[in-house]
C-alpha positions in Angstrom: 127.7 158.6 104.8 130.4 156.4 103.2 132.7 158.2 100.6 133.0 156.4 97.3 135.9 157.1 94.5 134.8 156.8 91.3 136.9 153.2 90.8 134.8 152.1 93.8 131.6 153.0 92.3 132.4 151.5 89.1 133.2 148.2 90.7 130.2 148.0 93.0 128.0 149.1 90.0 130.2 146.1 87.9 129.5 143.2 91.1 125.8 144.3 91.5 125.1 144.3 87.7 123.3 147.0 87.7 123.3 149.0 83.9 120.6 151.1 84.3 119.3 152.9 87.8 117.6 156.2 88.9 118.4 159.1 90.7 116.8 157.5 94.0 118.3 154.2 93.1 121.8 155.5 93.3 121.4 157.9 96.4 120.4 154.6 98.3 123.2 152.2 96.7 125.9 154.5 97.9 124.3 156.1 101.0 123.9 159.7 99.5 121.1 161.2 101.6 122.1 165.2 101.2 120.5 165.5 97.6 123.4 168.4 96.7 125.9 165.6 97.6 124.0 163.2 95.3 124.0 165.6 92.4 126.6 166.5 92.5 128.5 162.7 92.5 125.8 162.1 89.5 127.1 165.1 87.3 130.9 164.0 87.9 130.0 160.8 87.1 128.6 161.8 83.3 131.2 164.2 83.1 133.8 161.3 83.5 131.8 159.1 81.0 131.1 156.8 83.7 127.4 157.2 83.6 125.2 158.8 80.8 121.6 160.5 81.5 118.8 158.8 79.4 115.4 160.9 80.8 115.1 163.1 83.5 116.3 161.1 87.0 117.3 157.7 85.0 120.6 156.8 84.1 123.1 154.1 82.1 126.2 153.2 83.6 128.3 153.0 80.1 130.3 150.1 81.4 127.4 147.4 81.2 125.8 145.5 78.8 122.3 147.1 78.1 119.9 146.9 74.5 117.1 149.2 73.3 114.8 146.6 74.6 116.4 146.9 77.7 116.3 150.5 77.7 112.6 150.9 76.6 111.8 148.6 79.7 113.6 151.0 81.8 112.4 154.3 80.4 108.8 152.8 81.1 108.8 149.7 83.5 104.7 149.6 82.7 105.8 148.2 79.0 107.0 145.6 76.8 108.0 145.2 73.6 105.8 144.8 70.7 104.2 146.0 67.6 107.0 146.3 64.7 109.6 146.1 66.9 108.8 142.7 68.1 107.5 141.4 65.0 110.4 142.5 63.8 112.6 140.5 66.5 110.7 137.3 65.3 111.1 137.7 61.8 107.2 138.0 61.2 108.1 141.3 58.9 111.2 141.9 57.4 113.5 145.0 58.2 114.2 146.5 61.4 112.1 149.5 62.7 113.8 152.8 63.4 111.5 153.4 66.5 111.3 150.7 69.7 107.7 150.3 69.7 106.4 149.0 73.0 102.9 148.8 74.7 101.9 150.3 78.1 99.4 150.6 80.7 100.3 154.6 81.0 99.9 156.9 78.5 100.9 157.1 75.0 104.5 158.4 74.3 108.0 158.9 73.3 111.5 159.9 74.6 114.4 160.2 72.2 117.7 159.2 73.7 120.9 159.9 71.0 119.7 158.7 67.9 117.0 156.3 69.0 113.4 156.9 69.4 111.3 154.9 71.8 107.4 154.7 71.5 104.8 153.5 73.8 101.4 153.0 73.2 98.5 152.8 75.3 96.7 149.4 75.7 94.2 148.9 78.5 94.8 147.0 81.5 92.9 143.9 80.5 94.9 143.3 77.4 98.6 143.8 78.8 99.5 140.8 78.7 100.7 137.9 76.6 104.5 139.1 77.2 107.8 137.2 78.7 110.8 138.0 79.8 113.8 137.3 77.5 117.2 138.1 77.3 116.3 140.2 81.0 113.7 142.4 78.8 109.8 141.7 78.6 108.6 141.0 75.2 105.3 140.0 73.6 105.2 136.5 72.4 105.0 135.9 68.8 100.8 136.1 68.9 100.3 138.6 71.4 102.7 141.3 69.2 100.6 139.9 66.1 97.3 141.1 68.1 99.2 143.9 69.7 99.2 144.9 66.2 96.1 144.3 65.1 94.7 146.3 67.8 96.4 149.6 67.1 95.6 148.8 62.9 91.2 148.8 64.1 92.3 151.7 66.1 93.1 153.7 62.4 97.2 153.9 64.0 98.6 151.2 62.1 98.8 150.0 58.3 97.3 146.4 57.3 99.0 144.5 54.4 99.2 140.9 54.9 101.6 139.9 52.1 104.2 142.3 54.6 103.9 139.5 57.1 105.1 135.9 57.5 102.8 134.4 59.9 105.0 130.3 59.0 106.2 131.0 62.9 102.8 131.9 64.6 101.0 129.4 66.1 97.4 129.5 64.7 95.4 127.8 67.3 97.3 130.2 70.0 96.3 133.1 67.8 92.7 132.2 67.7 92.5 131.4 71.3 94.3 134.7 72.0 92.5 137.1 69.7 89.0 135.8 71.5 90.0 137.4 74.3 90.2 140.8 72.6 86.3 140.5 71.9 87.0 142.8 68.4 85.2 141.6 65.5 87.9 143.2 62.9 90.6 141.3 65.1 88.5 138.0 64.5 88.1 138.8 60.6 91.9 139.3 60.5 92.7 136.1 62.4 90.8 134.1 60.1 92.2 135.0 57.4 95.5 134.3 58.7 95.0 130.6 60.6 
């Protein structure tokens, strides 16, 4: 086992880019196989406000350049963005939510981490996807979040008004060609109206 000082880890954590990591992540990055040894370096790490704990086991080093998209990635790697957050991001409604909505293959849920709240919602396996990676976090594109959202609204767990929505940016014949593939007739209703 390799002993690091705190400079050393900041710089291999600053060469290797690395913002966010777990528990596991870190014991194998610097060679910390006694579990003691590796809590212990963890705890003097956020005690030095070189690291900060986000959940249980996952971690930010506070010298890199993370978002709260890139954080709700991390805190559930089986999500991306979307709903109000995303439709939000592309200036389809006005305002920016509180919450970081994103969708996920798991199960529905939050985490708070300081003031921010992050939300994941359940969607089945055959309709995650429609999402890219920008910016290093994955997002839905500008239809998928639309249908994201109409999904959860059939579902009774979000609120319809169109007039909240500019839909100038969305690309109607994607939309259409998109919201088949949910095989909803509400969804189709509300696409129609829109393209």
């Amino acid at each position: 086992m390799e002993s690091y000082s705190t400079t050393d880890i900041i710089k291999i954590l600053r060469e290797k880019d690395i913002v966010y990591f777990s528990i596991t992540d870190f014991g194998r990055l610097f060679k910390l196989q006694n579990q003691n040894s590796l809590y212990k370096r963890i705890a003097r790490l956020e005690k030095e406000g070189i690291i900060k704990k986000l959940i249980n086991g996952k971690y930010l080093f506070l010298f890199g350049q993370g978002t709260d998209y890139h954080t709700a990635n991390f805190l559930n790697s089986s999500s991306y963005i979307s709903l109000d957050t995303a439709l939000s991001y592309y200036g389809i409604i006005s305002g920016f939510p509180y919450q970081i909505t994103s969708v996920t293959v798991k199960k529905t849920g939050n985490f708070k981490v300081d003031q921010k709240e992050y939300t994941y919602s359940h969607i089945s396996q055959k309709l995650y996807w429609g999402y890219e990676k920008k910016e290093g976090f994955l997002i839905a594109g500008k239809e998928k979040a639309v249908l994201d959202y109409m999904y959860f609204y059939t579902k009774g767990l979000r609120s319809w008004n169109e007039e909240e929505f500019d839909f100038s940016q969305v690309d109607g014949k994607k939309l259409s060609v998109y919201g088949k593939k949910f095989n909803n007739d509400r969804i189709s209703f509300l696409v129609k109206k829109i393209i």
